[in-house]
N, C-alpha and C positions, 0 to 999 in steps of 0.2 A: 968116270965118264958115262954120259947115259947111253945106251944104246938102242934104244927103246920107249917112247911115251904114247902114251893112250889120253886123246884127245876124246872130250866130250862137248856135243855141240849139236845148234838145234836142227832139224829135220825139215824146217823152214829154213828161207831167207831173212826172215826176218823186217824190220821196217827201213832200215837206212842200208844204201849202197855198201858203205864203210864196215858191214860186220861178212858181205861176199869177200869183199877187198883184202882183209884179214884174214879170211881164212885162208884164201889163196896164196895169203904170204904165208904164211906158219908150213902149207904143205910145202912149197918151196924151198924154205929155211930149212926145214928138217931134213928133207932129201939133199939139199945141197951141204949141208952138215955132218951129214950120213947117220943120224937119226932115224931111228923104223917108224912108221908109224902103225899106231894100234886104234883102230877106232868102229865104230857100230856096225860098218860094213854096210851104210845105205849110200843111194845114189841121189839123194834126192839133198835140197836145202841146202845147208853148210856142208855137211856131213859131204855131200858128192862132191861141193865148191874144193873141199880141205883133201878130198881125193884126188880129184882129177887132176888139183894142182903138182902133188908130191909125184905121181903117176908119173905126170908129163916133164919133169928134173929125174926119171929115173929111182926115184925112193922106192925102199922098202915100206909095204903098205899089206897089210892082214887088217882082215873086217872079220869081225864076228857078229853073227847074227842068228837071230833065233829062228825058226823053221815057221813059224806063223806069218815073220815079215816079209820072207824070201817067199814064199807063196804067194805075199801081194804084188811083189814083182817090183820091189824098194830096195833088193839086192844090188850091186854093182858088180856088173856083171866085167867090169875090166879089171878086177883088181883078182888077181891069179890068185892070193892065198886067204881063200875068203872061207869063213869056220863056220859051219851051219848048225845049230845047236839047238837043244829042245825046249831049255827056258832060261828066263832072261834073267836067274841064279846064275847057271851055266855060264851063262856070257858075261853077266861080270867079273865073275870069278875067274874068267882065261882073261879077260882084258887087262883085270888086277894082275896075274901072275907074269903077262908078256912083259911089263912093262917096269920102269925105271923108275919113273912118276909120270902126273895126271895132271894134266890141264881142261879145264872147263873155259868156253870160248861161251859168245851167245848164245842162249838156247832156253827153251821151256823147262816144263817139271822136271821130264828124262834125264837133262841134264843135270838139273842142281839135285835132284834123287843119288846120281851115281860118282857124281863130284862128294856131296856129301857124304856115301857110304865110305870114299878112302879118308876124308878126314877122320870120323871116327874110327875106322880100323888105323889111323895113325895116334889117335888118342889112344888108342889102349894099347897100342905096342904091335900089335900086327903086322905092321908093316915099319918102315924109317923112309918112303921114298917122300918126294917132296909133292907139294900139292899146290896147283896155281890157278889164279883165275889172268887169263887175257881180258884185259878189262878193257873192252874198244867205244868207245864214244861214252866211258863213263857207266854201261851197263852193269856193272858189280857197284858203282860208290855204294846203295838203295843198302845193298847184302851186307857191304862192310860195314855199315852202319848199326845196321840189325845185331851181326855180331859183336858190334864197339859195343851196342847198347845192352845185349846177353853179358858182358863184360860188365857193366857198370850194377847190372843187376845181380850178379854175383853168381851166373847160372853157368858161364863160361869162365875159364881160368884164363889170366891173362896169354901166360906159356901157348895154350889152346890157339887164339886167338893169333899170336906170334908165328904160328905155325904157315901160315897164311900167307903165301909169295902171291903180289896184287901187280900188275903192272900195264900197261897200256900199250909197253915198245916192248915186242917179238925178243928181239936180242938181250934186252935187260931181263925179261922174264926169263928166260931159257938160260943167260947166266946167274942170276939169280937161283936157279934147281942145281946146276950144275955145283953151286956156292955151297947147300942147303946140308946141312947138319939136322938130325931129328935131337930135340932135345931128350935127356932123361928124363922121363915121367914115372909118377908113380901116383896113378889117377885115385886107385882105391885104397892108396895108405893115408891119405888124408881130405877126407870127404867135403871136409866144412870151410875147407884153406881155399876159398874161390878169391 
């Protein structure tokens, strides 16, 4: 059982109602689940929406942030176990270690930056947790595609690719991880098998 997921998500609202709507559910779902949650530690955009919501069900909620952003005064300041840290190394690397697995929600660069650093730390064995995208109005088809088409061009290994829990309904995602087996890989014992 997970205990713990580390949500990544944008620092905006974004352009459609339905990706606030979302987040709101997932912090709800977790705290009512009794999932912790782990996430950037802002107040602002999603990121505060996916706070305030698990906050207000009572969830367990740690933010980690880096001491550059909590100066701009982007911290949230109601979430009791908030991790102030020196660089956004640091912060990935406690978000990576709190956590069960990772969900990527809407969001900019930041987000697909720190979504995709656990994919590949799951390619190469570093970790076994599972790795999702909440895909809300559709925002991931654009990505899975991109990846189907890394796939076709032999750059991605199918397994890789497999790795990739997609879903649109909160509950199916989340059982989905919950489901989630890492497969055996062994990336560097056969280079050219894509």
């Amino acid at each position: 059982m997970m205990k713990r997921i580390t949500v990544y998500c944008g620092s905006s609202m974004g352009s459609r109602p339905a990706y606030r709507l979302a987040a709101e559910e997932l912090g709800r779902t977790l705290a009512s689940r009794g999932i912790g949650l782990v996430y950037g530690g802002g107040n602002v955009g999603l990121m505060g929406a996916l706070a305030d919501a698990a906050l207000r069900e009572g969830g367990e909620v740690i933010g980690v942030i880096p001491r550059f952003l909590e100066q701009k005064e982007v911290a949230h300041k109601k979430v009791k176990q908030l991790m102030i840290v020196d660089t956004m190394h640091q912060r990935k690397t406690i978000m990576a270690e709190l956590a069960d697995g990772f969900i990527a929600m809407p969001g900019g660069l930041g987000t697909l930056e720190e979504w995709f650093e656990m994919m590949t730390w799951a390619q190469l064995g570093q970790h076994h947790k599972p790795c999702a995208l909440l895909n809300v109005e559709g925002y991931y088809d654009p990505l899975m595609a991109a990846l189907l088409h890394g796939c076709q061009e032999r750059f991605i290994k199918r397994e890789y690719f497999d790795m990739v829990i997609c879903d649109s309904s909160i509950p199916r995602l989340l059982e989905k991880m919950e489901e989630y087996t890492a497969p055996k890989l062994e990336k560097w014992l056969d280079l050219e098998r894509v």
